[in-house]
N, C-alpha and C positions, 0 to 999 in steps of 0.2 A: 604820617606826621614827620618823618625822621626825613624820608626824602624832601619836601616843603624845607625845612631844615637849612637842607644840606643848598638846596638851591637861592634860600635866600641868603648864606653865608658868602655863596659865589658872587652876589650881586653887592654885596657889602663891601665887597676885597676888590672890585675892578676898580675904582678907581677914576672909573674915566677913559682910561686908557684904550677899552676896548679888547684887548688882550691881555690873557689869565697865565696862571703858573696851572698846571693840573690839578692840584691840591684845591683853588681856588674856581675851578671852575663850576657852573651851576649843574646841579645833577639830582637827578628824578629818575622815577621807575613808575610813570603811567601806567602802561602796559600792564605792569603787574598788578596795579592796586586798580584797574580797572576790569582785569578779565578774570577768570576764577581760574586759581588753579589746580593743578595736581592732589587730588584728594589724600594721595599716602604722606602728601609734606604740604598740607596747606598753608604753614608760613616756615619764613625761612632759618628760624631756631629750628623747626620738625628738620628741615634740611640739613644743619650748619651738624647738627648732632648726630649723623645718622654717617655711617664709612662712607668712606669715597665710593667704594665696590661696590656699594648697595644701591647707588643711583645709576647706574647703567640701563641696557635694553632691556622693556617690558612693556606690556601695551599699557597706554592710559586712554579713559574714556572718562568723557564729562568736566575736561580740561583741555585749557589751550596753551600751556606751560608748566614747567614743573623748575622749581628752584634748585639750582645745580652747580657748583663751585667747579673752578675750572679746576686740575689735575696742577701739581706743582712740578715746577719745572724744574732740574738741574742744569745749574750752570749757562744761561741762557745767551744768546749771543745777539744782539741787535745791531744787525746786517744794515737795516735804511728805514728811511722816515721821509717823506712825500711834505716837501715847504710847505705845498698848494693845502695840502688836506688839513696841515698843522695848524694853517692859518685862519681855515675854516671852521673849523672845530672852535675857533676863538682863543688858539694857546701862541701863547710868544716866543718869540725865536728861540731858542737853547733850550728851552723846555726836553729837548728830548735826548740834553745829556744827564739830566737828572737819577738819582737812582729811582725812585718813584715811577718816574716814565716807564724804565725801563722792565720794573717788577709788575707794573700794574698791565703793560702790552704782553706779557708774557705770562699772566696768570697766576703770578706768584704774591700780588696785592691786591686785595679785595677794596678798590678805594669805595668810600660811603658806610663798611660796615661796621659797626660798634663791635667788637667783639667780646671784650667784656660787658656790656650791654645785651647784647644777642638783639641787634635794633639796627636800625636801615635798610641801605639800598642792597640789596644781595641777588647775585647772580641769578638767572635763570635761562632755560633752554625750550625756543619755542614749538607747539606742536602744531604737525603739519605731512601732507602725503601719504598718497595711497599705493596699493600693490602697482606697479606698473602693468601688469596683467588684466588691466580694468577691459569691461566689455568692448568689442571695440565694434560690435554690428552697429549699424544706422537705428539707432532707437528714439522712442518719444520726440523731442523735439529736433533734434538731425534730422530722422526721418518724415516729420513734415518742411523740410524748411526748402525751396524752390530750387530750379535747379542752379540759376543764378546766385545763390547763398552756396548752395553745392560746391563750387568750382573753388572757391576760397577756401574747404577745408580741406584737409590733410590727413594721412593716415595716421591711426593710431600712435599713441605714443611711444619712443623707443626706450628700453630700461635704463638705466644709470647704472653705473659703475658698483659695484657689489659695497665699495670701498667708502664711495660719495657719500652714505646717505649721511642724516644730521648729525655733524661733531661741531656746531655751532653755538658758543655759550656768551648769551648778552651778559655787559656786565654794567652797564647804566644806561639810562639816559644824558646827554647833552645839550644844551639850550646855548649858541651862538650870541655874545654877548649883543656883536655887531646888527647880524641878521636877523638875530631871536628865531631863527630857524631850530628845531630840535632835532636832534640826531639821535640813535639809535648805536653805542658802541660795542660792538660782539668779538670774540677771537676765532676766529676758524682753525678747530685741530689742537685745541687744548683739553681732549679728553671725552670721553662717553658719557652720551645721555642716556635716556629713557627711552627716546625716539631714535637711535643709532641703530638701530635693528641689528643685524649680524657683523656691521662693521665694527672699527677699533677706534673709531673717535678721534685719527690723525691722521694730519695732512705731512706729505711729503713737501721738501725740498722745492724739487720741479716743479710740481705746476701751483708753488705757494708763490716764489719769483714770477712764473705766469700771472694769476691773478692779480698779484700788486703793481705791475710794470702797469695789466691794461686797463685795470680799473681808473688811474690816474690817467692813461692815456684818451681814455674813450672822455671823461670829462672834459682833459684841455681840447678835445673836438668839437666840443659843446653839444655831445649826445647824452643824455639821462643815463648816469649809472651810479652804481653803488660805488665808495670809494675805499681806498684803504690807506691807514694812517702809517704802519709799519710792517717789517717784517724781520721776522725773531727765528735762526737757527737752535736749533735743540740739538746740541751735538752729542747729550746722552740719549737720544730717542732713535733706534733702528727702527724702521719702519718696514715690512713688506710689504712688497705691491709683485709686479713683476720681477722684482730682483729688491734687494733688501733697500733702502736708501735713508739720508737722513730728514728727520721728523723738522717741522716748523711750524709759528705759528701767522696767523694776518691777521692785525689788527685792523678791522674796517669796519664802515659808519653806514648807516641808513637813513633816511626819513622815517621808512618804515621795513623790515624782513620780510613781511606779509604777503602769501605766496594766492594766487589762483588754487594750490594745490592746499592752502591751509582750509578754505573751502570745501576742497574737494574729501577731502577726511571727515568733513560733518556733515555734505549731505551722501555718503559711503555711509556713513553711522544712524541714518534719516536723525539727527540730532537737528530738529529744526529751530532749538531753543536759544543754541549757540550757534547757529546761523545768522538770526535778526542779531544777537545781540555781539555778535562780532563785526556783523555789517553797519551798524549803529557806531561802535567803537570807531572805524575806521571812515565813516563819515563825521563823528563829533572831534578828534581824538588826529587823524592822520589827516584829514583833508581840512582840518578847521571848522567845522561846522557845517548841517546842511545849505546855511546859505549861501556857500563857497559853490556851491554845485549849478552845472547848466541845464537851463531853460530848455524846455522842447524846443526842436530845428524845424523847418520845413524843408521835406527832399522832393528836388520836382523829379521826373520821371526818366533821367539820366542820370541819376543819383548824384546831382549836386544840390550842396548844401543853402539853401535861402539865407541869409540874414546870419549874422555870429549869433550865439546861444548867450544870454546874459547872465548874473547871478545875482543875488540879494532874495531867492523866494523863499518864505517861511518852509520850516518843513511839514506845516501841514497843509500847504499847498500841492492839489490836483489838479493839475492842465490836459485839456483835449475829456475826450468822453469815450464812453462804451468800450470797444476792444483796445484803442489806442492811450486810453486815459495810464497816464503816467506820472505817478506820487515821491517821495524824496529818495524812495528806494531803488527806482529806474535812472531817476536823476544821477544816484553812485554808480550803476554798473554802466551807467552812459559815459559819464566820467573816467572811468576804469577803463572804457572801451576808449576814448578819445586820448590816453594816455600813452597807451600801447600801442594806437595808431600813429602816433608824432615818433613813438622811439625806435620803430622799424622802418619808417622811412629814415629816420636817422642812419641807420643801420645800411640799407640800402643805397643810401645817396654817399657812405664813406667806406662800404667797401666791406663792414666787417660780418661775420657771421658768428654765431654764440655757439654753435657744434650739437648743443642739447635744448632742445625748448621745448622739453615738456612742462605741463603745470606748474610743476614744482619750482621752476627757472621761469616763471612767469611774474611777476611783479604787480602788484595791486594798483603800485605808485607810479610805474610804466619807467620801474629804471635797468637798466642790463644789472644782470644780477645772475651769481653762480657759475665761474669763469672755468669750464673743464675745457676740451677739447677745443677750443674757438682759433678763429684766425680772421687777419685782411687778409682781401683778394693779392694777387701777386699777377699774370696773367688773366685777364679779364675772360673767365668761364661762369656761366650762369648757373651750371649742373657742381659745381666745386662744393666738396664740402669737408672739412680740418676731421671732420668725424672719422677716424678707419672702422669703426664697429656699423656706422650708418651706410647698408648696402646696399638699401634701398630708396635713400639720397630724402631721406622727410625733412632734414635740417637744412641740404643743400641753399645756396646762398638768393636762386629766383623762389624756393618755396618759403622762405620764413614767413612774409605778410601774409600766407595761407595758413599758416601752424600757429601764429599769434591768434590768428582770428577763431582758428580750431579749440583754442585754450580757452577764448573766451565766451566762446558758444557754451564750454564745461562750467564757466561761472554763471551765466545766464542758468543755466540750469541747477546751479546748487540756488540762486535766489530765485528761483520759478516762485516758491510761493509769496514772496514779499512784494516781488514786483506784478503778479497776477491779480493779488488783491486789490489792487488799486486801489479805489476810498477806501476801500476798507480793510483797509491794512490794520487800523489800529481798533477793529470792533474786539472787545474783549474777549466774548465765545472764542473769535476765529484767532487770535492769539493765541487762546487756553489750549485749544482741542483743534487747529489745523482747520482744513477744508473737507469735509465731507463728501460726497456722490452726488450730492444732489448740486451742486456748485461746481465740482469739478471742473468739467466740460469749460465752463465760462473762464474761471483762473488760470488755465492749461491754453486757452485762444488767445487771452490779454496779454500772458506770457511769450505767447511764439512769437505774437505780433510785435511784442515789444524787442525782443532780439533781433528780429529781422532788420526792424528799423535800424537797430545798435548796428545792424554789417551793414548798412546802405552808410549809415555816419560815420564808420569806420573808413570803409572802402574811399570816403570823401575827402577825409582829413587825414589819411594816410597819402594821398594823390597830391592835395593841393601841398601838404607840409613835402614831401619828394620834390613836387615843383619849387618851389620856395627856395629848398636847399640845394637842387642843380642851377637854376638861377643861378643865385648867385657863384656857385663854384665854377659857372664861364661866364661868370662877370658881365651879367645883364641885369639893366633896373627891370623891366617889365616883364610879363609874365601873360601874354598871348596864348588863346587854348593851344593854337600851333606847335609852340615849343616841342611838347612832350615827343612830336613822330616825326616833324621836321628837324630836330636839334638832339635833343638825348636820346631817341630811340635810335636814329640814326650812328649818333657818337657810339654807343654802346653794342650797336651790330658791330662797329667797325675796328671796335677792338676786338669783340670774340673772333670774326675772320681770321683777325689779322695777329690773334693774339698778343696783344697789347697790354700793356703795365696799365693797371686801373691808375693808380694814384700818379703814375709819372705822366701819363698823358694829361691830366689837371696840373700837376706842376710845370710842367712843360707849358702848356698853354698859356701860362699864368706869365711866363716869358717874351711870348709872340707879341710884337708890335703889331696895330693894321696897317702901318706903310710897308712893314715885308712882305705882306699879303695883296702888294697891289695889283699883280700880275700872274695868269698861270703858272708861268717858270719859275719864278718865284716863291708864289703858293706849294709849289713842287720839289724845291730846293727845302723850305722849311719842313715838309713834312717826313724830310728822314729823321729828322728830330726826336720823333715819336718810336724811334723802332732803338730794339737794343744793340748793345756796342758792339755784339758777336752777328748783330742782324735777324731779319724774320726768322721763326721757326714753324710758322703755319706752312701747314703742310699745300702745296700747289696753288703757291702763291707767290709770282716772283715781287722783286724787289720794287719793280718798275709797278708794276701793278698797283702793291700798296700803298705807293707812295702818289701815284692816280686818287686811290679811294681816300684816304687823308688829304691830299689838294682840294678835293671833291667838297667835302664837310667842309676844311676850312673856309671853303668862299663862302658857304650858306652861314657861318658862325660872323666872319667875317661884318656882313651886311646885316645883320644884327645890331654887333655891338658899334657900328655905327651910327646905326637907327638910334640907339640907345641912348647914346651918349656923345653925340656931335649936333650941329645944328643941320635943318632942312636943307641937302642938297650941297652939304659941305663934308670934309674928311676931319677924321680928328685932330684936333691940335696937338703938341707933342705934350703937352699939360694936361690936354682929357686923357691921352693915353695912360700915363703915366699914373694918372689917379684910378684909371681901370687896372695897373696892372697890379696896385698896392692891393687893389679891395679885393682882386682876386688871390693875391696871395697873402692876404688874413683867410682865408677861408679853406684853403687846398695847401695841407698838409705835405711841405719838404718831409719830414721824418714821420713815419708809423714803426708798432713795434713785430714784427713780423714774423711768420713760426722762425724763418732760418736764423735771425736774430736773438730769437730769444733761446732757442737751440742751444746757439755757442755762448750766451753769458749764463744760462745754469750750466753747460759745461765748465765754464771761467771760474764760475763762483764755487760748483761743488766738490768740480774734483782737482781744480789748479790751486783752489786758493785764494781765488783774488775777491778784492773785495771792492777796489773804487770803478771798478767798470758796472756795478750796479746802478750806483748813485749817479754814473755819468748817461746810462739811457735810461735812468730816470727822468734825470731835467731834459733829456733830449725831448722824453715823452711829454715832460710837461710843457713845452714850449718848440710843436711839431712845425708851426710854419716861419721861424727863423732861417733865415740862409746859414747863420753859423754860431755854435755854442760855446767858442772859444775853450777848445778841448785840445784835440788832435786834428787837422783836416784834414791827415788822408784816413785816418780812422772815421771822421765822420764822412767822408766822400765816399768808402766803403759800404757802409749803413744806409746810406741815402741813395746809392748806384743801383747797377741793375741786379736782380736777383741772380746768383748763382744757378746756372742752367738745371741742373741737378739739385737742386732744392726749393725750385717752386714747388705752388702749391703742394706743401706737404700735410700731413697728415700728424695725427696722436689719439690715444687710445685717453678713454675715462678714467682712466685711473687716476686717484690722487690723494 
């Protein structure tokens, strides 16, 4: 009642404007008044009253949260604050000189809670993940699944960071006045939960600057991810990791937290009670309803997809029959699965790599989520991976769309029985009391069949959304099956040969007229372009050479974006040109925030001092395909040059 409250208080106070002060913004705690929680603090008085010390690591079972007040802070220091995120959130400009902003980002303000009351919205920390030591032989359904499902997974999961695990405490919901989108706001490293197992519930310094720079970076890319609002130095908090360093917090927003791996906890626990009614929650609740969800596909026998998938069906609507028959519960993990497949060709098509994508870093709502170890490409290597602890390359940057798909063969399988049921999903018996022996067999087929299909629709909308967003990053309308081995498989040989800057070779291009290209000699002339200022470093490859295999590509690219974008039999105008070269540079990123990058600004910020070179690759992040940010420009012509020989693709540990 008190959240209701608090949210229509927000909607009294806008004004019109569209934009809130904090204080006035609409705020809720779905989440919590929907899913059960923590039996030793089932509301948040048992919480509010109970020490700090006493909420820390222990196991909880037959909950998927437990109410948890962040840790207070001394002295707190608020380092940055992201326009783009501020905006979205529905708060107005200045809001985050406020003291309020600044208490409530930092854990030192409970906003929503009565506390003389002992009434509202009160914090909580969600439950989620399993041992990383999970079985990793080919079982139950991996082991039937074809060999062509085969090739798409991945090895076992790699462990996390001793330090990672959940120090993540939500402290409301937010409802967008503009977008009416609801968001999810949590602090990362404001103190121990329940679910923190052996860690200390704090985040470092280093890679809290990490996560805030790319979370707002990966958005203004227009790739699906979690974002973050602010970030808050803790100068009384030492922290230990590999050497002592100081503690901070990130304030950052969600749709949803909701991990593959919070799944993966309940069917570990066979808890199939809080299975359906988690998967119900995150169909009614995060995705809008079931009639948000898509329609059976048809795949013909090349695994492309027939017809787009619609939505509007009741959720007690059963399509198709017998082993294939698919009810509202296949419809979410299809969902689930089309989600993940947009965000990794995202992923793929800009370069970047997550370093950890186990379960637990997997996203229900298909958004990049849980920033340890990650990096962009810097040298175009397929086998790259920012991980030092991953030595046998599961995260590397060609296997992610494998390790995504591996994550979600583990969801398929915590919904085996909701989605096996098929009609009879909702027969009461089989609700009560599960599935029997005598049924098995049948639930266990509908189920396999039904994932296989999810990797055939996967494997589909992971290709065509890839196609879509190389497209256009060389600046072509159309989208020819050819493309993919004549054009970008091509482009993409001819950087790893030749070791080639992923992103400059798009930005570069994004420069090239097709009248310089009208001639081999020329085509030949433009293509030193592509190579860096100190020259190739592939090894037995001379100069002449490469600049042959880039002549080469550019003529096939060339005759393309003519086709594309000139009339029958004519050359471009200087006016089509010029509107090709715009559209390709909205899309191919001048600036990314890169490991060496961010290297030297937590160097800047932690141990110099400084404080405006944050904020300044911030907005770089936020506005990557600008020629210029009216900053410094040899500072930015630095940032946006070639990478230091000696600091590409580098590497970092889990720690954080």
């Amino acid at each position: 009642m008190a959240a209701q409250s608090s949210m229509m208080h927000g909607m009294a106070n806008s004004h019109g404007s569209g934009l809130l002060s904090l204080a006035d913004l609409p705020t809720s705690a779905v989440f919590t008044s929907k899913l059960p929680p923590d039996p030793a603090f089932p509301t948040p008085a048992d919480s509010h009253r109970a020490p700090r010390n006493k909420l820390g690591p222990r196991i909880v079972k037959g909950a998927l949260f437990t109410f948890v007040r962040p840790e207070p802070q001394k002295e707190p220091e608020l380092l940055a604050v992201s326009p783009a995120a501020l905006r979205d959130l529905g708060l107005k400009p200045g809001e985050e000189e406020t003291e309020i902003f600044r208490d409530v980002v930092a854990g030192n303000c409970m906003l929503g809670w009565d506390e003389e009351r002992n009434d509202g919205v009160y914090p909580w920390a969600q439950c989620y993940g399993v041992d990383r030591g999970q079985a990793s032989s080919e079982t139950g359904f991996v082991a039937r699944l074809s060999h062509d499902q085969r090739r798409w997974l991945c090895v076992p999961q790699l462990t996390d960071s001793p330090w990672g695990f959940q120090r993540a405490i939500s402290l409301f919901e937010v409802t967008s006045p503009s977008t009416k989108v609801r968001y999810e706001l949590q602090l990362k490293g404001a103190g121990q939960t329940p679910y923190s197992r052996f860690a200390d519930g704090k985040a470092v310094l280093r890679s809290s600057i990490r996560e805030f720079v790319v979370s707002e970076a990966l958005n203004a890319l227009g790739i699906s991810s979690t974002r973050a609002l602010s970030l808050t130095l803790l100068p009384h908090s030492q922290v230990r990791r590999e050497r002592v360093e100081p503690g901070a917090i990130v304030a950052r927003f969600a749709q949803s937290w909701i991990r593959i791996g919070t799944f993966d906890l309940l069917r570990a626990r066979g808890d199939r009670g809080l299975v359906r009614q988690l998967a119900t929650y995150v169909a009614e609740e995060v995705f809008g309803g079931w009639e948000t969800l898509p329609s059976r596909v048809t795949i013909d026998a090349d695994d492309r997809l027939g017809s787009a998938p619609h939505t509007g069906l009741p959720s007690s609507t059963v399509e198709s029959s017998g082993a294939e028959e698919e009810n509202r519960f296949s419809r979410l993990y299809r969902e689930i699965v089309r989600r993940n497949a947009r965000t990794v060709a995202g992923w793929q098509a800009y370069g970047f790599m997550n370093g950890v994508l186990n379960t637990d870093n997997t996203s229900i709502f298909g958004l990049s989520l849980d920033f340890g170890p990650f990096a962009f490409l810097d040298t175009y290597d397929p086998h790259y991976t920012p991980n030092h602890d991953d030595h046998m390359l599961r995260y590397c940057y060609r296997k992610q769309p494998s390790v995504i798909w591996w994550n979600l063969v583990r969801l398929g399988e915590s919904l085996a029985e909701v989605i096996g049921l098929g009609a009879q999903v909702d027969d009461e018996d089989l609700v009560r009391d599960g599935v029997d022996a005598t049924r098995a067999a049948a639930v266990i087929a509908r189920a396999e069949t039904i994932i296989k299909r999810a990797g055939q629709e996967y494997q589909a909308v992971y290709r065509a959304e890839y196609h879509r967003l190389m497209t256009a990053r060389l600046g072509l309308r159309t989208q020819p099956d050819d493309d993919g081995a004549v054009l970008f498989q091509a482009l993409t040989d001819t950087m790893e040969v030749l070791q080639l800057d992923f992103h400059h070779t798009f930005r570069t291009l994004s420069t090239v007229s097709t009248a310089e290209l009208a001639s081999p000699a020329a085509r030949n002339e433009v293509a030193a372009r592509f190579f860096p200022a100190d020259g190739l470093s592939a090894p037995n490859v001379t100069a002449e050479a490469g600049r042959a295999r880039v002549a080469e590509w550019l003529e096939r690219w060339r005759d393309r974006v003519v086709t594309d974008w000139g009339s029958p039999g004519a050359e471009l105008t200087p006016e089509q040109d010029e509107a090709r070269t715009r559209a390709m540079k909205a899309v191919n990123p001048k600036f990314v925030p890169r490991s060496w990058i961010l290297e030297e600004l937590i160097r800047r910020v932690e141990r110099d001092g400084e404080r405006d070179i944050l904020r300044r690759i911030l907005h770089m992040a936020l506005h990557p395909f600008e020629d210029r940010w009216g900053w410094d420009d040899a500072e930015e012509d630095r940032f946006c040059g070639d990478v230091p020989r000696l600091k590409r693709a580098m590497q970092c540990s889990c720690s954080s």
